[in-house]
PLY file of the C-alpha trace (Angstrom):
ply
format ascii 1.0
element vertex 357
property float x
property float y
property float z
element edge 356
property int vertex1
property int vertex2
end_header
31.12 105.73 143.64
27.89 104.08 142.87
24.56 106.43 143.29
21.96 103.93 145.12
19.33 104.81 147.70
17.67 102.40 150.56
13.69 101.43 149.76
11.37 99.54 151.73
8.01 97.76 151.60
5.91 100.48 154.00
2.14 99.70 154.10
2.16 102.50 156.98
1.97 106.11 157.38
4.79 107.85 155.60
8.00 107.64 157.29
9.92 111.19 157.80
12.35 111.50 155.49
11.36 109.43 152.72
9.03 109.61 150.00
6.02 107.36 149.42
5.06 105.92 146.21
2.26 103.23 146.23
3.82 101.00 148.90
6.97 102.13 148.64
9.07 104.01 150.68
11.79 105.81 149.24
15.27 107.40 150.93
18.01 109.21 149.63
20.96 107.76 148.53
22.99 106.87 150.81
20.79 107.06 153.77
19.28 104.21 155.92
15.84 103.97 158.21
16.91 101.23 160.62
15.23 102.68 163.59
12.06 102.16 161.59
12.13 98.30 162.34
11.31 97.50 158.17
13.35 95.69 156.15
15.54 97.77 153.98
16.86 97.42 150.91
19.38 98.80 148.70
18.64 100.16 145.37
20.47 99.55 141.75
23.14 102.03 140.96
21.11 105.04 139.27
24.44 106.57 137.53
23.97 103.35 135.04
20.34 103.74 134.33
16.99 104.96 135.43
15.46 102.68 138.08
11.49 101.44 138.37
10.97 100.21 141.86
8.00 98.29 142.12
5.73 96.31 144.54
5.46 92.73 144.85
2.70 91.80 147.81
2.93 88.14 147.28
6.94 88.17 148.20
10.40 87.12 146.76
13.48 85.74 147.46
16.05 88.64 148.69
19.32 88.73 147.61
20.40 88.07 151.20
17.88 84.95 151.99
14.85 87.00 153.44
11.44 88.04 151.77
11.59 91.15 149.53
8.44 92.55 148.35
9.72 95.11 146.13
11.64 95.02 143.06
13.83 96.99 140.80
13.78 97.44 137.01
16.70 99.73 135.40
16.84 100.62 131.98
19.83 100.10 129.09
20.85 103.36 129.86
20.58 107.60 130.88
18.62 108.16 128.20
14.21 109.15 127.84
14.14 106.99 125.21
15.50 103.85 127.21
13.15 104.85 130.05
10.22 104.66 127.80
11.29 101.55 126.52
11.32 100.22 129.81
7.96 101.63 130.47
6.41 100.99 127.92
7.44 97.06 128.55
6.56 97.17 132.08
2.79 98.87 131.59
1.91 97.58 128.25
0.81 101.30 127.16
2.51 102.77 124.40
4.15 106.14 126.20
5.86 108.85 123.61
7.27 110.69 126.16
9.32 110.54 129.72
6.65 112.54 131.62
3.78 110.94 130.79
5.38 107.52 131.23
6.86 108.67 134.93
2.94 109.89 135.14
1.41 106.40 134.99
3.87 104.70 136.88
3.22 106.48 140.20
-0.28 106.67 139.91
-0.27 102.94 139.76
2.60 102.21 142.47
6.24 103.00 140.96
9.01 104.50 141.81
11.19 105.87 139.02
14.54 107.73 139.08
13.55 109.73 135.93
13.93 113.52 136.26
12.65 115.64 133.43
15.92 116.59 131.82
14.71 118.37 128.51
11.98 119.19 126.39
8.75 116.68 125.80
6.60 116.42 123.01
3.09 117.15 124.21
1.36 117.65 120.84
2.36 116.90 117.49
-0.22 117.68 114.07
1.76 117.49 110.61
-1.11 118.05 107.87
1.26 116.21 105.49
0.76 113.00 107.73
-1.62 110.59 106.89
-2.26 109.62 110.41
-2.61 113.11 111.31
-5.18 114.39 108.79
-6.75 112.09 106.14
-7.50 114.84 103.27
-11.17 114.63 104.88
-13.13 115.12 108.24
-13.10 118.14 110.92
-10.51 116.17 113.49
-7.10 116.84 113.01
-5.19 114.15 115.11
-2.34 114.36 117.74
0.50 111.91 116.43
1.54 111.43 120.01
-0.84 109.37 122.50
-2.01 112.73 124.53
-4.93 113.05 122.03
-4.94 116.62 121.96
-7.10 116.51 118.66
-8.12 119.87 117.15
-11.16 120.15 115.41
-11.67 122.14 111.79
-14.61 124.75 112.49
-15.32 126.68 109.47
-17.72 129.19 110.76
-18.76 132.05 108.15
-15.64 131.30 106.39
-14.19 128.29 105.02
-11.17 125.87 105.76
-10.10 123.37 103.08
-7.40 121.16 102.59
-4.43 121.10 100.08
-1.44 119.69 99.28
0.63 122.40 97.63
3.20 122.36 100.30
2.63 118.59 101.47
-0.13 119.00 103.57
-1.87 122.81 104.85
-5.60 123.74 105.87
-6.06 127.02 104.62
-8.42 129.32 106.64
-10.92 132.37 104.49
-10.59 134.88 107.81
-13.87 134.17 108.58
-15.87 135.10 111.89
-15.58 131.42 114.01
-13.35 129.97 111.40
-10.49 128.45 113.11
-8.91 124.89 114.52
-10.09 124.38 117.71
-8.38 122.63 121.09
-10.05 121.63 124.00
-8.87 123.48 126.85
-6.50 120.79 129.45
-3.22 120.64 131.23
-0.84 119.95 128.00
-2.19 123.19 126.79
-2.21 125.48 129.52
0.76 127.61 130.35
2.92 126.66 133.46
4.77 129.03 136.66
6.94 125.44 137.50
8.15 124.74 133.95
8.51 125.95 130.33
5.59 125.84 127.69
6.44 125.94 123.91
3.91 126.52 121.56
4.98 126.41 117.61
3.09 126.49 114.42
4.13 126.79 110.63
1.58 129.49 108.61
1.95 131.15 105.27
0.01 134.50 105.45
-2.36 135.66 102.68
-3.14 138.99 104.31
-1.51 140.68 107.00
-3.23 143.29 109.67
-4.88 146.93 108.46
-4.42 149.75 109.71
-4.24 149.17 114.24
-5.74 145.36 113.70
-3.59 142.06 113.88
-4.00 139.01 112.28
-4.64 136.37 114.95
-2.97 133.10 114.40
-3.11 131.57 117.80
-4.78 132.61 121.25
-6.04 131.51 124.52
-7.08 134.39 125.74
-10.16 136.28 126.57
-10.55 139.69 126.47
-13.07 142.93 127.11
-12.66 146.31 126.24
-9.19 146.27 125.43
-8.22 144.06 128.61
-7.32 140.65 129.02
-10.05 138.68 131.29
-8.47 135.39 131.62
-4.67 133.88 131.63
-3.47 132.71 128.71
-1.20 134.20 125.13
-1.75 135.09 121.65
-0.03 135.12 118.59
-0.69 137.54 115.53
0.86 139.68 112.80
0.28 143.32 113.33
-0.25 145.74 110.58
3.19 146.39 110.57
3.93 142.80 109.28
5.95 141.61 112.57
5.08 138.81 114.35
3.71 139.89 118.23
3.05 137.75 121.01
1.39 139.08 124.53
0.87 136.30 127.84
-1.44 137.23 130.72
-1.29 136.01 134.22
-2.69 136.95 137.65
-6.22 136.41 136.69
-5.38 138.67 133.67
-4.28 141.40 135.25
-0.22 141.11 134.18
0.43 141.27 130.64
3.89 141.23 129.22
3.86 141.78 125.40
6.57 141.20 122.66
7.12 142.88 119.15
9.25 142.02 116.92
10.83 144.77 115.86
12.55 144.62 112.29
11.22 141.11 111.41
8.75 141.37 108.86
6.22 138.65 107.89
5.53 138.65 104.10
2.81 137.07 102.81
2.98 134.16 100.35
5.61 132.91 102.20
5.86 130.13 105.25
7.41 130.37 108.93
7.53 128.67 112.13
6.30 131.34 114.91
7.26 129.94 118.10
6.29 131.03 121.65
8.21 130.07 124.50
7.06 130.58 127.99
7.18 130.28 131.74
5.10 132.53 133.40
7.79 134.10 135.79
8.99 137.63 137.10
12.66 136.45 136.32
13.89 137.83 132.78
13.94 135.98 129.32
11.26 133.51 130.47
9.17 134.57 127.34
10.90 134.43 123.70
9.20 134.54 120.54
10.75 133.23 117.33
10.78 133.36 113.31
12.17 130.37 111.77
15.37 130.47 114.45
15.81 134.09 114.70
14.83 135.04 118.54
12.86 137.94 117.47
12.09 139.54 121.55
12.30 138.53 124.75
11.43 139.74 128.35
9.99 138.45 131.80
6.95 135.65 131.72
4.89 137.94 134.03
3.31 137.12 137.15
2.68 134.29 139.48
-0.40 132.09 139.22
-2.65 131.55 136.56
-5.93 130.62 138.21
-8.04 131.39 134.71
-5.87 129.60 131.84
-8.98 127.74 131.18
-9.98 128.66 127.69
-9.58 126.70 124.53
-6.14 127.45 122.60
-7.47 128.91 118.71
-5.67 128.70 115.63
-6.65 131.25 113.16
-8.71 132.93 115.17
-9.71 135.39 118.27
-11.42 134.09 121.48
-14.35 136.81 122.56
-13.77 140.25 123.28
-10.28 140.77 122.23
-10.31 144.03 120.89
-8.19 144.91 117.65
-7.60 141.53 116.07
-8.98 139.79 113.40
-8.73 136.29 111.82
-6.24 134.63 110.62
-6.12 134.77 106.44
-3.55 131.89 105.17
-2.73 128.55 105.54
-1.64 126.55 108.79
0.65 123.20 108.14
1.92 122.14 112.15
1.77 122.75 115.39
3.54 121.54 118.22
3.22 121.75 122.05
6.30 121.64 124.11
7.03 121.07 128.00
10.59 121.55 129.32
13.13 123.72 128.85
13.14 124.85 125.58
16.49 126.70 123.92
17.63 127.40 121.14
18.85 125.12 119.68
15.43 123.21 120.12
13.87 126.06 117.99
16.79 125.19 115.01
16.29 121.33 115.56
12.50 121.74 115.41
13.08 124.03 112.30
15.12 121.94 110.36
13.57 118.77 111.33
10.20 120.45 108.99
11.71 123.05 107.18
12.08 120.91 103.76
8.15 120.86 102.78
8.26 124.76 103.32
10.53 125.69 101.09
13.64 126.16 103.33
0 1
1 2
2 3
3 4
4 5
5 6
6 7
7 8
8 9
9 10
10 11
11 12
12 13
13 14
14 15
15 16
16 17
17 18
18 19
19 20
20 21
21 22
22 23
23 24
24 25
25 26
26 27
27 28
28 29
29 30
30 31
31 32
32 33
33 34
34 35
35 36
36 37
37 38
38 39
39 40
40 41
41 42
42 43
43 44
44 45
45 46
46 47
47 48
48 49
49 50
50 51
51 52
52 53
53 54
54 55
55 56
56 57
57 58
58 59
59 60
60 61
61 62
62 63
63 64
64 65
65 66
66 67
67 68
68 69
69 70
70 71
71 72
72 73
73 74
74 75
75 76
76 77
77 78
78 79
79 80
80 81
81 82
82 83
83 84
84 85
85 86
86 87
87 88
88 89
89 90
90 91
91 92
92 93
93 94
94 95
95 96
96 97
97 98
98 99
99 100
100 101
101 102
102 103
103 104
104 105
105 106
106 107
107 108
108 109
109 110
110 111
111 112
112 113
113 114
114 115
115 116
116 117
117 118
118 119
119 120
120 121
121 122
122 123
123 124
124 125
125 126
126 127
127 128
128 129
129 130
130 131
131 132
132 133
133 134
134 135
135 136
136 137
137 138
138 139
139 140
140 141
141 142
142 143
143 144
144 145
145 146
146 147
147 148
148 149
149 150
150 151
151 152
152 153
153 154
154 155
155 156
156 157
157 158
158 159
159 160
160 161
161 162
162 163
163 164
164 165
165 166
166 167
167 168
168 169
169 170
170 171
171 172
172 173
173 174
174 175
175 176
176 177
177 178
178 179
179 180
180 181
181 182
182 183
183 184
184 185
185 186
186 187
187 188
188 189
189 190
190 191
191 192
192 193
193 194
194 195
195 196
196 197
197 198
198 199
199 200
200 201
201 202
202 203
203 204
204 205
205 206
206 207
207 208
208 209
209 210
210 211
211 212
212 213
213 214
214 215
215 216
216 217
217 218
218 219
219 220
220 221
221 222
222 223
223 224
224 225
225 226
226 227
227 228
228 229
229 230
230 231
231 232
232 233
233 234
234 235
235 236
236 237
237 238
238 239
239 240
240 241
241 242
242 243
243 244
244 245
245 246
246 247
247 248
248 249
249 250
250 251
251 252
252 253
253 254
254 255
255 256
256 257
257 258
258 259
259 260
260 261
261 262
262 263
263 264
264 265
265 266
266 267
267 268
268 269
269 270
270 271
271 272
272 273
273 274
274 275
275 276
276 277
277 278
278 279
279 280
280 281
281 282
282 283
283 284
284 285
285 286
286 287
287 288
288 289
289 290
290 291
291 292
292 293
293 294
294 295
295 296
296 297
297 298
298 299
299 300
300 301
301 302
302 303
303 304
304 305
305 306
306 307
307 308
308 309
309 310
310 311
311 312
312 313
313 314
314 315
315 316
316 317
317 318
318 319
319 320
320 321
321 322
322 323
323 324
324 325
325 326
326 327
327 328
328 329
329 330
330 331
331 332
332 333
333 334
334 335
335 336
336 337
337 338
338 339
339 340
340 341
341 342
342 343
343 344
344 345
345 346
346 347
347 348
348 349
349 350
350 351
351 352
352 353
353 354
354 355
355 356
């Protein structure tokens, strides 16, 4: 049986059981709104293809004789990249993922039946691209249309470029020296859906004696304490990768070690965070290369401070017992969706060539 749902041209107040979109008032399928005395009309079968419903003030010609002003678009198929497509065609913008595509179309009046169904690509910086770093300059672009840009800051160290491995910056540990990116909603974690933060590094030094090397964080700290919501990233001095997340205005903190996975230096991974700030279990993971290396709980419930910048290769202020990052950084990646996995492998072996792997 066909999956379809009534719509209607509704310049009025919302009608109760429906949702509005622009001009549009939406059902559920299989439900009608006679009583309402609009016109209503029945929408393409969804189970063949995502469906843009859409506006059209001036008027058509119905499929049963009277005026329809509202439309349908469906795509080629159940798939994000079909959707896009479609998008894409309709707005004349040049969307990358389903999210962001589904973003613009209701703020400007459509309906879509496009669910978020798996992980989207909310930052993407290859220093082996071209169009992502030039060999010169302090930007380092965003190969997806987000524009979440980071920006080379070499502070009392240095960063240069190389190509040894294809493409890396390689950071000196100095104080400010890192790759900056400007605080916003791609970046920030999430307590309605999964974050997934990933980033290739080759370590030239690892932590001494209680300090860890810091090679991503948006986080503040004092005295030991976590001030604001946010995560970090480093290599303690026992050469494992550790990961901590703060909620609650910084007052939950739910760390991860990795316990028997050692980072050695000279050598690249792929250190991936995976969160959703929860209380339910395994809604934080941190990998090496595909190896889960710990898991436990997200944390808390709100995160009314995750306003800070997210660092790579460095510490933000007062974050006691870290230092700076001392190696070279290739890509990093930004995630939103659930996240498994086998996403982790995919991502992995999509890269893992110009590492060595």
């Amino acid at each position: 049986m066909a999956t379809a749902r009534p719509f209607s041209y509704n310049t009025g107040s919302t009608i109760s059981g429906t949702e509005q979109v622009g001009n549009l008032a939406i059902g559920t399928p299989t439900s009608g709104f006679s009583s309402t005395g609009l016109k209503w009309w029945n929408g393409p079968d969804e189970d063949l293809g995502y469906v843009i419903a859409h506006q059209t003030p001036s008027g058509q010609s119905g499929a049963d004789g009277d005026t329809a002003y509202l439309g349908f678009f469906r795509s080629t198929g159940l798939t994000d990249s079909s959707f896009i497509e479609l998008s894409n065609t309709i707005s004349g913008q040049s969307f990358t993922g389903g999210t962001q595509a589904k973003t613009w179309l209701n703020s400007n009046g459509y309906w879509t039946s496009w669910v978020l169904s798996g992980p989207t690509l909310l930052a993407n910086l290859d220093a082996s691209n071209s169009s992502s770093y030039g060999g010169s300059g302090s930007v380092w672009y965003d190969l997806t249309s987000n524009n979440n840009d980071g920006t080379l800051t070499a502070g009392s160290g240095t960063i240069s470029y190389g190509t040894t491995d294809g493409g890396e910056f390689d950071l000196s540990a100095g104080s400010g020296t890192l790759i900056r990116f400007s605080n916003n909603s791609d970046l920030q974690l999430s307590t309605s859906t999964t974050k997934t933060y990933s980033v290739w590094f080759k370590a030239d030094a690892v932590g001494f004696m209680s300090f860890s090397r810091t090679i991503m964080c948006k986080m503040q700290g004092l005295g030991g304490s976590s001030t604001s919501d946010g995560f970090i990233m480093q290599i303690n001095s026992s050469n494992q990768l550790i990961a901590r997340v703060t909620s609650d205005n910084g007052s939950t903190n739910k760390y991860i070690s990795g316990i028997g996975a050692t980072i050695s230096t000279g050598t690249w991974y792929m250190g991936t965070l995976v969160v959703k700030v929860s209380s339910n279990s395994d809604t934080f993971k941190l990998y090496i290369n595909t190896t889960e290396v710990g898991s436990t709980n997200g944390g808390g419930s709100s995160l009314s401070s995750d306003n800070r910048d997210l660092l790579l290769g460095n510490y933000d202020s007062g974050i006691q017992n870290a230092m700076a990052f001392d190696g070279k950084i290739g890509d990093f990646y930004v995630y939103e969706g659930d996240f498994t996995s086998t996403d982790v492998t995919t991502l992995f072996n999509n890269t893992k060539t110009r590492f060595g792997y």
